[in-house]
C-alpha positions as CSV (number, residue, x, y, z in Angstrom):
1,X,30.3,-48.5,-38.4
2,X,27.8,-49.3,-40.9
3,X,26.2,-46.1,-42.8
4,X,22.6,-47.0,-41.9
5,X,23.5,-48.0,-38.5
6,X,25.0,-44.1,-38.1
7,X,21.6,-42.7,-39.6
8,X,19.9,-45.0,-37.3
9,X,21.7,-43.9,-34.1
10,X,21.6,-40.0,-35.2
11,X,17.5,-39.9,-36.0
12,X,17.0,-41.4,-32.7
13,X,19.0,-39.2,-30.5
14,X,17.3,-36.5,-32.4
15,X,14.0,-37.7,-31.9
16,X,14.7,-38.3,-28.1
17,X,16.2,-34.8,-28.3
18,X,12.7,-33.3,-29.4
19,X,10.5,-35.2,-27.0
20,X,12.7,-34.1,-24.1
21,X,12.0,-30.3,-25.5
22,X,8.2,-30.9,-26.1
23,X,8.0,-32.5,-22.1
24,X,9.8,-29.9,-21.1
25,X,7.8,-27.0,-23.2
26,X,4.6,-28.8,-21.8
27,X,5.8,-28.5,-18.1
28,X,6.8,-25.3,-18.4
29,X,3.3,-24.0,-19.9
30,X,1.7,-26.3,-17.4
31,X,3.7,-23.9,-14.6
32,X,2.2,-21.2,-16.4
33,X,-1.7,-21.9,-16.6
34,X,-1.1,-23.0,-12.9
35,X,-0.1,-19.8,-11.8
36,X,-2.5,-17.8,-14.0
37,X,-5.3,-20.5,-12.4
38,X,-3.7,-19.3,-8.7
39,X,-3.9,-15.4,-9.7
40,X,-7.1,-15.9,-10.9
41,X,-8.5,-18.1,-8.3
42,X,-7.0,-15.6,-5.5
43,X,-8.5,-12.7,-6.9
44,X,-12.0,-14.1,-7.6
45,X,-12.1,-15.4,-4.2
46,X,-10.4,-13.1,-1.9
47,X,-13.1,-10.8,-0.9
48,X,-13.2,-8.4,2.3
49,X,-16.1,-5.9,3.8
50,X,-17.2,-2.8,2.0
51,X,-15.9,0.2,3.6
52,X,-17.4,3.3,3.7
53,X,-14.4,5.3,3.9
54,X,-10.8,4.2,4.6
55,X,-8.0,6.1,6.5
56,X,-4.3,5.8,5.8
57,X,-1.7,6.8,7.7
58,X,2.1,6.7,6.6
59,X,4.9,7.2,8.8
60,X,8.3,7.4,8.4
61,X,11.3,5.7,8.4
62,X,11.2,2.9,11.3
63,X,11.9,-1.0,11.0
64,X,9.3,-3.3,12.7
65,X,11.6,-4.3,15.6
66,X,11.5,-0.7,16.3
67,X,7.9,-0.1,16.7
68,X,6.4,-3.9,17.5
69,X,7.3,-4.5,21.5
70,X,8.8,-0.9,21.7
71,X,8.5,0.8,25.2
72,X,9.2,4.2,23.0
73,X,5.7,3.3,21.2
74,X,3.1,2.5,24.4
75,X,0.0,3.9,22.0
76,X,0.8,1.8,19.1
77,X,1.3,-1.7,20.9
78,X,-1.6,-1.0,22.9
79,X,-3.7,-0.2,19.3
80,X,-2.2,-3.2,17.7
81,X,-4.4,-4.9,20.5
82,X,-7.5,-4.0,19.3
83,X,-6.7,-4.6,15.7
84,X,-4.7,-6.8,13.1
85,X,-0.7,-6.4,12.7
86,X,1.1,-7.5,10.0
87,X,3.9,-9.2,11.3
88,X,5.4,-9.7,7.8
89,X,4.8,-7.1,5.5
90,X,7.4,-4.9,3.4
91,X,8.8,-1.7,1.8
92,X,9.4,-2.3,-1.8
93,X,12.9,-0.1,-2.1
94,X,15.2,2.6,-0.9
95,X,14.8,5.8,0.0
96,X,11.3,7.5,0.5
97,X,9.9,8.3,-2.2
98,X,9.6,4.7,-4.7
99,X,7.6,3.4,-1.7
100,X,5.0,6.2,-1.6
101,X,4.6,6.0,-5.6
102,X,4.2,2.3,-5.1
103,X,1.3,3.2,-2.5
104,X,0.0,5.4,-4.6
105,X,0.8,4.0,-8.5
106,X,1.6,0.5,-8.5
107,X,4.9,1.0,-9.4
108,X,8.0,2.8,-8.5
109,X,8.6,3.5,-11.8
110,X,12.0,3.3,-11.9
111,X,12.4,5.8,-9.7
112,X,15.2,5.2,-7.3
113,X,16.1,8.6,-5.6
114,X,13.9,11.1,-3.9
115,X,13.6,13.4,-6.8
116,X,11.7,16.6,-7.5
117,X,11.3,17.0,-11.0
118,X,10.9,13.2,-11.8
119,X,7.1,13.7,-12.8
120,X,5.3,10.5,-14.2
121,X,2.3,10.4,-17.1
122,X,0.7,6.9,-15.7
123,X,-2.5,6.1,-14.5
124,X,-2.8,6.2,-10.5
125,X,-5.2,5.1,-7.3
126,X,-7.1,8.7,-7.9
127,X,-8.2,7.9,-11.3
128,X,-9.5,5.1,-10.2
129,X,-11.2,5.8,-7.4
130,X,-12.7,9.1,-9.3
131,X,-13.9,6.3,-11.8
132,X,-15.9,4.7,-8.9
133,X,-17.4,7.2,-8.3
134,X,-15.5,7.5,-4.8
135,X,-14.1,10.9,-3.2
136,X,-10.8,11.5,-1.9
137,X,-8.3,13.9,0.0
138,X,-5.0,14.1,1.0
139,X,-4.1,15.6,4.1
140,X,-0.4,16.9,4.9
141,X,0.5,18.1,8.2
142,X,2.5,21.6,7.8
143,X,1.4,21.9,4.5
144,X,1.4,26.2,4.0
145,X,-1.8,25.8,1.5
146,X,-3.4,23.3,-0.8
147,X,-1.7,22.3,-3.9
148,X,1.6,23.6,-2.3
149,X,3.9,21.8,-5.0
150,X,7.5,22.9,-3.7
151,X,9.0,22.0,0.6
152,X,8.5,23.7,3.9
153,X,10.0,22.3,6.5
154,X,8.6,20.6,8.5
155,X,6.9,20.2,5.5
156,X,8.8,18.0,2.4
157,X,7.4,17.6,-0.9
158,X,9.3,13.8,-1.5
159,X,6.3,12.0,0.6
160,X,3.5,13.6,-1.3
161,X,3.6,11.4,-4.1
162,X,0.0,13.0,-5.4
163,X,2.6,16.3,-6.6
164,X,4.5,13.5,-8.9
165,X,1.5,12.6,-10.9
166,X,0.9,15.1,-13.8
167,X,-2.8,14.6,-14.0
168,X,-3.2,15.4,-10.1
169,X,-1.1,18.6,-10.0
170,X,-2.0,20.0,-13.2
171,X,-5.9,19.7,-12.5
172,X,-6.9,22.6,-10.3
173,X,-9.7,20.8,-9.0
174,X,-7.6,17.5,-8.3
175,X,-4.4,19.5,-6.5
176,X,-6.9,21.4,-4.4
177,X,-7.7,18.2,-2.6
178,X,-3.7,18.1,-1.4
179,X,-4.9,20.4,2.0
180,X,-3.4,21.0,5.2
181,X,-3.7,18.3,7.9
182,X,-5.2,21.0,10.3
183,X,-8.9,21.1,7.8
184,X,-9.5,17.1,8.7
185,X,-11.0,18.5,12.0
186,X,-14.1,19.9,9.8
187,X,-14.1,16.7,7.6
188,X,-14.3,14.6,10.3
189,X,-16.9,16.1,12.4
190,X,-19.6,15.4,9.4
191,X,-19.0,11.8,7.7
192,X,-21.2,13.3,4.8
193,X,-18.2,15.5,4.3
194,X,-15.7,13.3,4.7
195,X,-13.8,11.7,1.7
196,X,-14.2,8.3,0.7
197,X,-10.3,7.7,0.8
198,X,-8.1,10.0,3.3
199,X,-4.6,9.5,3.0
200,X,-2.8,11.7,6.3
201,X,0.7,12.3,6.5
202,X,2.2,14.2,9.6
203,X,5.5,16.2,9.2
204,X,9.2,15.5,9.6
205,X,8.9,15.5,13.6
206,X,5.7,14.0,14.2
207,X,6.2,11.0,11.4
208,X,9.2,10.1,13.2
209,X,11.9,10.8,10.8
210,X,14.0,13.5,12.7
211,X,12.0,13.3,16.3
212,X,12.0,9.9,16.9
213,X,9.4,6.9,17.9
214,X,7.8,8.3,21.2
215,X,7.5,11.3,19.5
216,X,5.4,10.0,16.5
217,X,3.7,7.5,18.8
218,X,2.5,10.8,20.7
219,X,1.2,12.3,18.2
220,X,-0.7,9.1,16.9
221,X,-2.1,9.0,19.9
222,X,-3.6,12.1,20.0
223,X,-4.9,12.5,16.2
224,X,-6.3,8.7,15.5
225,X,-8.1,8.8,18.4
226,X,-10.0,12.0,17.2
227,X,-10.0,9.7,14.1
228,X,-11.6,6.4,15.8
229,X,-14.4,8.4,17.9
230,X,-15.5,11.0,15.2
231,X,-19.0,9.5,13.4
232,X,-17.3,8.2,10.5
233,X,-16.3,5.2,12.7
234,X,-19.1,5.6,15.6
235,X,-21.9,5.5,12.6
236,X,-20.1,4.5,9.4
237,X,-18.1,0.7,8.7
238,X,-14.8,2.4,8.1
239,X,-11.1,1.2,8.1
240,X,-8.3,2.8,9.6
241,X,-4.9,1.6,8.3
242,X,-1.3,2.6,9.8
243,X,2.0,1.6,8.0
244,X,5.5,3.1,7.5
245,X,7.1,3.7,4.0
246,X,10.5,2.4,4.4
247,X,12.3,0.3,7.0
248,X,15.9,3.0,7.1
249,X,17.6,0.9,9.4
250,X,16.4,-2.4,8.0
251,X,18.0,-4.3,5.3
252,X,15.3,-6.5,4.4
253,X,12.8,-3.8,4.8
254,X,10.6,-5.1,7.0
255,X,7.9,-2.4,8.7
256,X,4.7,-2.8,10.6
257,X,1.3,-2.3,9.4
258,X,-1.9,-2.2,11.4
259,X,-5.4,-2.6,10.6
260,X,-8.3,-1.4,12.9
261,X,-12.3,-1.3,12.8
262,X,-15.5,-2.8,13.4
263,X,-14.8,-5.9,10.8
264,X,-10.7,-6.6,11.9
265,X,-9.7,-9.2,14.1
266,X,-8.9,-7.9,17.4
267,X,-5.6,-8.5,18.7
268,X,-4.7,-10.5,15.3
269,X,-0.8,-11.3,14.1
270,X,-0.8,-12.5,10.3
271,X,3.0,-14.3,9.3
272,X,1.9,-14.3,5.4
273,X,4.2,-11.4,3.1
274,X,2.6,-8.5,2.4
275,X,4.3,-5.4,0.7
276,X,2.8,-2.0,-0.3
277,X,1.3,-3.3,-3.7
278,X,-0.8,-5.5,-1.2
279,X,-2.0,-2.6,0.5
280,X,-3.0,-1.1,-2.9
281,X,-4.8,-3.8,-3.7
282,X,-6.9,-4.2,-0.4
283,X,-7.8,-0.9,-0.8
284,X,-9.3,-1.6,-4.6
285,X,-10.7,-4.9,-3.8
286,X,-12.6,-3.1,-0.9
287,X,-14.2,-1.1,-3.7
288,X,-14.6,-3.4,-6.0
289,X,-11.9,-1.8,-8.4
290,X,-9.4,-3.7,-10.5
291,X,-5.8,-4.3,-10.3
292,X,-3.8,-0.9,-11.2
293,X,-0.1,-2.8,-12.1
294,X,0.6,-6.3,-12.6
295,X,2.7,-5.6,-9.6
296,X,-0.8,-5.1,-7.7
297,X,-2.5,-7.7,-9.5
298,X,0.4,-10.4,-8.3
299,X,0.4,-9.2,-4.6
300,X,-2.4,-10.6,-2.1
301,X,-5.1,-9.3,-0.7
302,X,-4.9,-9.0,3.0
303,X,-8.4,-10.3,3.0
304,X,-7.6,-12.3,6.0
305,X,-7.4,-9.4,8.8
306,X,-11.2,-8.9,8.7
307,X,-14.2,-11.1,10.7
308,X,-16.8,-10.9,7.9
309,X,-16.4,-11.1,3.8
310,X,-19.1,-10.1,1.6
């Protein structure tokens, strides 16, 4: 073969070689901007009511097949009713406590176990809110005092995530809003007492973990009614939200959450994925705050469980 031919036939499977690279490069960046355009579009335009104060509830341990239908769990199906479900929302990981850190920070931060002394330096949904200008407290059922930092059974120190944060525990002032469930009677009774954000999480029988659904579902019964008919929801626009941290029987993970108030859809079933980082972010786009993670800024809003948007 000719020597100029071979050049010929060389530079022109080269050149060929580095407009299949650019196409390729241009696709690939095109992918990109798309999906920065779909984050940005989502979070500019998924908007939900203003809440005056928002109550969370975690329970323990239980897979969405054994809550959703369940003749062990007559309160919850019957509150599901007057509210929205999520019918396919998830845990992040495995065991406990990764899932309340996600709740509560974003991330799991690599934490994989239910650890004591795995104590973590980040920023969290308390700064924030404190940044807003919002109030908070966290309310643990069989909790001996405030700021308790070690376990008392029923009492266990893995599903208060606040204790893992070093600039919660170490602030006097910040700890001493970790109080015994049994004080939210007080709170409740005057909504100009009441927190802006009240996170409630009942003990190792009552959560379900060692005493079973009817159990928990009992107890539910009893304490978010108190919750629904004390002025903070007769006279206030407030949210009550109910989920599970971890799905123990579940491979994929899957748990129930539930939404109620004034501005849910009544007797609503959503089929889009939702995980905890979603519920973090509801709770920040509800007061205007901004994305903690990029895993909260990446998961949606569940903006389409309430009637009205602002």
């Amino acid at each position: 073969m000719p020597r100029k031919l071979l050049y010929f036939i060389i530079s022109t499977l080269i050149f060929a070689a580095l407009i299949i690279n650019l196409k390729l490069s241009a696709d690939t960046f095109s992918d990109l901007a798309g999906e920065s355009k779909v984050d940005k579009l989502q979070e500019t335009t998924a908007t939900i009511p203003h809440f005056d104060h928002i109550v969370l509830i975690v329970m323990e341990n239980k897979s969405y097949d054994e809550i959703v239908g369940s003749k062990n769990a007559p309160f919850i199906n019957n509150l599901i009713k007057s509210g929205s479900l999520a019918g396919n929302y998830y845990a992040i990981s495995h065991p406990s406590l990764p899932n309340y850190l996600a709740i509560l920070g974003g991330s799991t931060f690599g934490i994989t176990t239910d650890c004591v002394n795995c104590f973590i330096s980040k920023t969290n949904l308390i700064d924030q809110l404190e940044k807003a200008n919002k109030t908070w407290k966290a309310y643990f059922e069989s909790l001996p005092n405030s700021c308790f930092l070690k376990s008392s059974y029923p009492y266990t120190r893995k599903y208060n995530s606040f204790v893992y944060f070093y600039d919660i525990f170490r602030n006097i002032k910040r700890c001493d809003k970790i109080v015994p469930y049994a004080s939210l009677s007080n709170d409740l009774a005057n909504p100009q007492n009441a927190p802006d954000f009240i996170w409630i999480s009942p003990n190792l029988c009552n959560d379900m973990h060692y005493c079973g659904v009817d159990k928990g579902d009992k107890w539910l019964s009893i304490q978010i009614h108190k919750i629904l008919n004390s002025p903070m929801f007769d006279d206030q626009n407030s949210l009550l939200i109910l989920t599970w941290d971890e799905a123990e029987t579940s491979g994929k993970n899957h748990i129930p959450t539930i939404f109620i108030g004034k501005d849910v859809k009544k007797n609503y079933l959503s089929q889009t994925y939702y995980n905890h980082y979603s519920l973090l972010h509801t709770i920040e786009k509800a007061w205007n705050i901004p994305p903690l993670t990029v895993q909260t800024q990446k998961s949606p809003v569940m903006s389409e469980f309430f009637v009205t948007e602002n």
